[in-house]
C-alpha positions as CSV (number, residue, x, y, z in Angstrom):
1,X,0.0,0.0,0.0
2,X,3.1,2.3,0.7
3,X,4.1,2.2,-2.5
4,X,1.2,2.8,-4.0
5,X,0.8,6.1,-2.2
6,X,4.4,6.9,-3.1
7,X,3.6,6.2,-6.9
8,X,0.0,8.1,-7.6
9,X,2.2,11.1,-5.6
10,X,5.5,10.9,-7.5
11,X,3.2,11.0,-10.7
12,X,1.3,13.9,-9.6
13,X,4.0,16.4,-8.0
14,X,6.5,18.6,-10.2
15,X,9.7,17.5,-7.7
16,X,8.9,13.3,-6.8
17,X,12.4,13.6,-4.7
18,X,10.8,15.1,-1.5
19,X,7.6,12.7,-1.7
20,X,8.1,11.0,1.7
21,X,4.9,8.4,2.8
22,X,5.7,6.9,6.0
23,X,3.5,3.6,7.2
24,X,2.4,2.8,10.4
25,X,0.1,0.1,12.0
26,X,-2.2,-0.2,14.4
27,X,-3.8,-3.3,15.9
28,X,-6.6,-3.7,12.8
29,X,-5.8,-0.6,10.7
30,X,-2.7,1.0,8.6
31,X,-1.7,4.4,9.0
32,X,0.2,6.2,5.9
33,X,1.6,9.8,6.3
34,X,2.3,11.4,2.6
35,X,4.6,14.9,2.7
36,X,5.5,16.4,-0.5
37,X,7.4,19.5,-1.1
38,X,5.4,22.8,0.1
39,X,4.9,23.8,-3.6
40,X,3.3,20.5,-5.0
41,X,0.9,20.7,-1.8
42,X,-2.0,22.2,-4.4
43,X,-1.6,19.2,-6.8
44,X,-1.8,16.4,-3.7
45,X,-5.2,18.2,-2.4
46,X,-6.4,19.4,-5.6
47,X,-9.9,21.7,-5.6
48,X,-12.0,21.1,-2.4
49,X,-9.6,17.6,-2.1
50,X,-11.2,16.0,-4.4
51,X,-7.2,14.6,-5.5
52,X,-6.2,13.7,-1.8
53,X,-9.8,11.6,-1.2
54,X,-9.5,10.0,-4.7
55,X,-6.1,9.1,-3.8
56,X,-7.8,7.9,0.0
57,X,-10.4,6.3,-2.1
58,X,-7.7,3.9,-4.4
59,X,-6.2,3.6,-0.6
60,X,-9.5,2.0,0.6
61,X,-9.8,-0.5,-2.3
62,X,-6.3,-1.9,-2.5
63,X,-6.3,-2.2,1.8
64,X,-10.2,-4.2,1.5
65,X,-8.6,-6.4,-1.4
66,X,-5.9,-7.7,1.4
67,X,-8.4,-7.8,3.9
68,X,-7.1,-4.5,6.0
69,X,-8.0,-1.3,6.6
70,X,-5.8,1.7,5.7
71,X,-6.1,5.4,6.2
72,X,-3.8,8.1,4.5
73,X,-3.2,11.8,5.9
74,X,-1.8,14.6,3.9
75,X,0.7,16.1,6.4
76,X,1.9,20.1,6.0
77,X,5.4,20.7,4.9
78,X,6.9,23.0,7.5
């Protein structure tokens, strides 16, 4: 599932270098973080997030075809 994430953003973002996606588990669910440089932040979100919760959406369907549960958050660059 990580490298999902880390190829739909990679695709999308002018600089795929700084696309970081960390993974991290809970007891029933996966957790993914996705950072992407500060200026590709518009093309990860997209108008009114409709990118990020299509992206959340592929999430979803490739975690339910394993059997899991995944979540993704789209963190601020600082």
């Amino acid at each position: 599932m990580k490298e999902l994430i880390e190829y739909i953003a990679c695709s999308l973002v002018d600089n795929p270098l700084q696309v970081n996606v960390t993974q991290s588990r809970d007891s029933s669910k996966t957790q993914l973080e996705l950072r992407v440089a500060k200026e590709d932040m518009g093309r990860i979100i997209g108008k009114s997030g409709r990118v990020a919760n299509a992206i959340r959406v592929l999430l979803r369907v490739a975690a339910a075809r394993e059997g899991k549960q995944a979540a993704l958050d789209v963190v601020e660059p600082r």
